[in-house]
C-alpha positions in Angstrom: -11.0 71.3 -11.9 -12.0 68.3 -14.1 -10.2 70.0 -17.4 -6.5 70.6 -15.4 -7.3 66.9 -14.2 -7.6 65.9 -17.8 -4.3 68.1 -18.8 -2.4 65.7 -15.9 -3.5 62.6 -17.9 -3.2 63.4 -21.3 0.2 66.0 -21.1 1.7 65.6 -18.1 4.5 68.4 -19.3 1.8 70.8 -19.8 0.7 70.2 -16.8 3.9 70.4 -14.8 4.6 73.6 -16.7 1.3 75.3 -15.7 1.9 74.1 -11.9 5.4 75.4 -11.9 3.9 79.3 -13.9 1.8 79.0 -10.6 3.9 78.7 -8.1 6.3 81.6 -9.2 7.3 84.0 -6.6 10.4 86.6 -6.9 13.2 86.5 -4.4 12.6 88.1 -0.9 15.8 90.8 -2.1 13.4 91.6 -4.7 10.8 93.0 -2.8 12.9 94.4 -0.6 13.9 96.3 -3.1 10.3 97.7 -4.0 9.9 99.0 -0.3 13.4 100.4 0.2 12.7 102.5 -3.1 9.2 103.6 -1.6 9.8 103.9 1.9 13.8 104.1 2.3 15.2 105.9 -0.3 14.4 109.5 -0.2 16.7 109.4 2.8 19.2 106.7 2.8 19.5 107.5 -0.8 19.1 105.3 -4.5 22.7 103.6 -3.2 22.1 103.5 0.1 24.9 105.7 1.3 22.4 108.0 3.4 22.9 110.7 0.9 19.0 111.0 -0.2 17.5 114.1 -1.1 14.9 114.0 1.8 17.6 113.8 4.2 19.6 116.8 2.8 16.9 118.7 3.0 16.4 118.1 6.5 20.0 118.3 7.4 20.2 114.8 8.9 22.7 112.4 8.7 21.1 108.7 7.9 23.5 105.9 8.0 25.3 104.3 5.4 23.4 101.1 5.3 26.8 99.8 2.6 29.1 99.6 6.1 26.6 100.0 9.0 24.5 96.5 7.8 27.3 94.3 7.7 28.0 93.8 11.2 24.5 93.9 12.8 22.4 90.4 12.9 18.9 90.2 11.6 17.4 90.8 15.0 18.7 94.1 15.3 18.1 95.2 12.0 14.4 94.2 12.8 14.8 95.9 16.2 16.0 99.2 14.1 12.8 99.1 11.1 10.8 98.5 13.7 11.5 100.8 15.8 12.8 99.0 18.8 16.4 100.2 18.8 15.1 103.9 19.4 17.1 105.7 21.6 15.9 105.1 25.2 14.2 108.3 27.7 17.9 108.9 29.2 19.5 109.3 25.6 21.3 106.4 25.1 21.1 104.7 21.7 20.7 100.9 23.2 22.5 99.8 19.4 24.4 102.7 18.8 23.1 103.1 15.7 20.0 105.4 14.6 18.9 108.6 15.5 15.6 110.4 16.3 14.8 110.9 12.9 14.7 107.4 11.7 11.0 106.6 11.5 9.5 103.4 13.6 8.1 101.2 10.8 6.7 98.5 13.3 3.1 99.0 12.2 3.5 99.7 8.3 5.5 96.3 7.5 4.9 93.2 8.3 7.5 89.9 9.1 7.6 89.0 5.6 8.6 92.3 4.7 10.8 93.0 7.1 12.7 90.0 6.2 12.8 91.0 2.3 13.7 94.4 3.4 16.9 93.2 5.3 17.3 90.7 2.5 17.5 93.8 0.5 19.9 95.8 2.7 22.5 92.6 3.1 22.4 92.8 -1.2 23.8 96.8 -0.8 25.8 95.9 1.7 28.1 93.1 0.3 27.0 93.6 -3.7 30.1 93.9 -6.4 27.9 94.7 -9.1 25.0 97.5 -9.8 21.3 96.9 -10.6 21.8 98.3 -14.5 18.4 98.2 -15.0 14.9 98.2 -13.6 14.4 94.2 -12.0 10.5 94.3 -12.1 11.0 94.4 -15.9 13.7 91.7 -15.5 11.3 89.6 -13.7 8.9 89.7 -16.5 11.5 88.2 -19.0 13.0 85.9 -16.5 9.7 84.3 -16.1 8.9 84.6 -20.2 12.3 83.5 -21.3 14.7 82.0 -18.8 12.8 80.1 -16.2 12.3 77.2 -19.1 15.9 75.9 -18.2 16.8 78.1 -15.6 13.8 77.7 -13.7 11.4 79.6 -11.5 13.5 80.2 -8.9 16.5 80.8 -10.9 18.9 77.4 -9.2 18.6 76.0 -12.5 16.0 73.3 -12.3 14.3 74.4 -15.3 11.6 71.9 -16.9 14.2 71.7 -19.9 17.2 70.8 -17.8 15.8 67.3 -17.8 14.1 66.6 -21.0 17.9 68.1 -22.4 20.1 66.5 -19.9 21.7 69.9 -19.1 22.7 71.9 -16.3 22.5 75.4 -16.7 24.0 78.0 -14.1 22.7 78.4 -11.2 21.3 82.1 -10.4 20.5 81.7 -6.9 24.3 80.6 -6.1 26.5 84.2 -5.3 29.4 82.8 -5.7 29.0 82.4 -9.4 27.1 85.0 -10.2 29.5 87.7 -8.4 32.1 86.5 -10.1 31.0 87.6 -13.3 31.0 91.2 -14.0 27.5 93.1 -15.8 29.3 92.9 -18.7 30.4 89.3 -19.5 26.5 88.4 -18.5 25.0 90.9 -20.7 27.4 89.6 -23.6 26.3 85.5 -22.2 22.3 86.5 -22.8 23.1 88.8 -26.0 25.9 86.1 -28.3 24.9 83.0 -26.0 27.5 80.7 -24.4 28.7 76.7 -24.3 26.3 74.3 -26.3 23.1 75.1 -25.0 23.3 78.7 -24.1 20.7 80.1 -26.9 21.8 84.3 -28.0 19.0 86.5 -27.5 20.6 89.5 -29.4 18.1 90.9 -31.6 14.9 89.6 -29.6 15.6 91.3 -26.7 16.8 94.6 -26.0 19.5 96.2 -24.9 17.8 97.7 -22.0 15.5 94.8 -21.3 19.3 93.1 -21.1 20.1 95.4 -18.3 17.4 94.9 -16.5 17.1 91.1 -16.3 20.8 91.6 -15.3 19.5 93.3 -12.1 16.9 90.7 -11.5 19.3 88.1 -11.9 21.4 89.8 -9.5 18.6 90.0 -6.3 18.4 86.1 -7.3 21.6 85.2 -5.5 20.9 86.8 -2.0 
């Protein structure tokens, strides 16, 4: 305690970095992601479309989460993981949505999850771009090379943004990361952009590229 007291005093930027490599958590789509590829996707399938091999096997028909999500609030979703929005004793689906077969998650996932989980689903749902790459290898280089400018959470508050005067693009905001395609962000990291845009061609791969693509992707919802 009495060292990182002594790192405030005498470098106040080394200890504002260490605070802020502390406090990094990924976004809730993020995880999300993680339990929909553990406990989701064997049925609702890798895009979602309900066309997983676990459900083909069992000849059952899971919905398409890319059309069925969009117009149900977060409170029914929750209701539907959960395991609320079962069909009641007379039959009747109470949301018209799920059948026997979906499992009741109620005592496996917790708020939290539940909340990255939808977070998650609303990102299939509405997303204009695939995940190219693996994000929890994305994460890794966001947080070794990016967060510096872009910062932790990926709005572009980096450490650097202020010592620099710059403003780098914000991650978290969908509107402008949606309206750039995989490619013209892959070719932004690899040949940089603008002034202060540094190219990472040659340090980092092609496929590590792809993948902080993806991560960079589950930042903006």
């Amino acid at each position: 305690m009495k060292s990182f007291v002594w790192i405030m005093l005498l470098h106040p930027l080394l200890a504002l970095v260490m605070i802020q490599q502390a406090s990094a958590s990924p976004p809730p789509a993020y995880e999300g992601r993680r339990l929909y590829v553990s406990y989701c996707q064997l049925c609702h399938g890798t895009g979602g479309k309900g066309d997983g091999a676990l459900a083909k096997a069992m000849k059952i028909s899971p919905a398409d989460l890319t059309t069925t999500v969009r117009s149900r609030s977060d409170s029914i979703l929750t209701k539907i993981i959960t395991g609320e929005g079962k069909p009641t004793i007379s039959g009747r689906d109470r949301h018209n949505l799920i059948n026997e077969a979906m499992p009741e998650w109620k005592n496996i996932f917790d708020k939290s999850q539940i909340k990255s989980l939808i977070a998650y689903l609303r990102f299939m749902s509405r997303a204009k771009h695939s995940l190219m790459g693996d994000p929890k290898v994305g994460l890794e280089l966001y947080q070794k090379y990016c967060k510096v400018c872009h910062g932790e959470d990926g709005d572009g508050d980096g450490i650097m943004t202020n010592l620099l005067g710059i403003m780098p693009m914000d991650h978290t905001n969908s509107n402008e990361t949606n309206s750039l395609t995989n490619a013209e962000i892959i070719k932004s990291i690899l040949d940089g952009k603008g002034r202060f845009m540094p190219a990472w061609r040659n340090i980092i791969s092609q496929g590590d590229v792809e993948a902080l693509v993806s991560y960079i992707r589950l930042l903006s919802q």
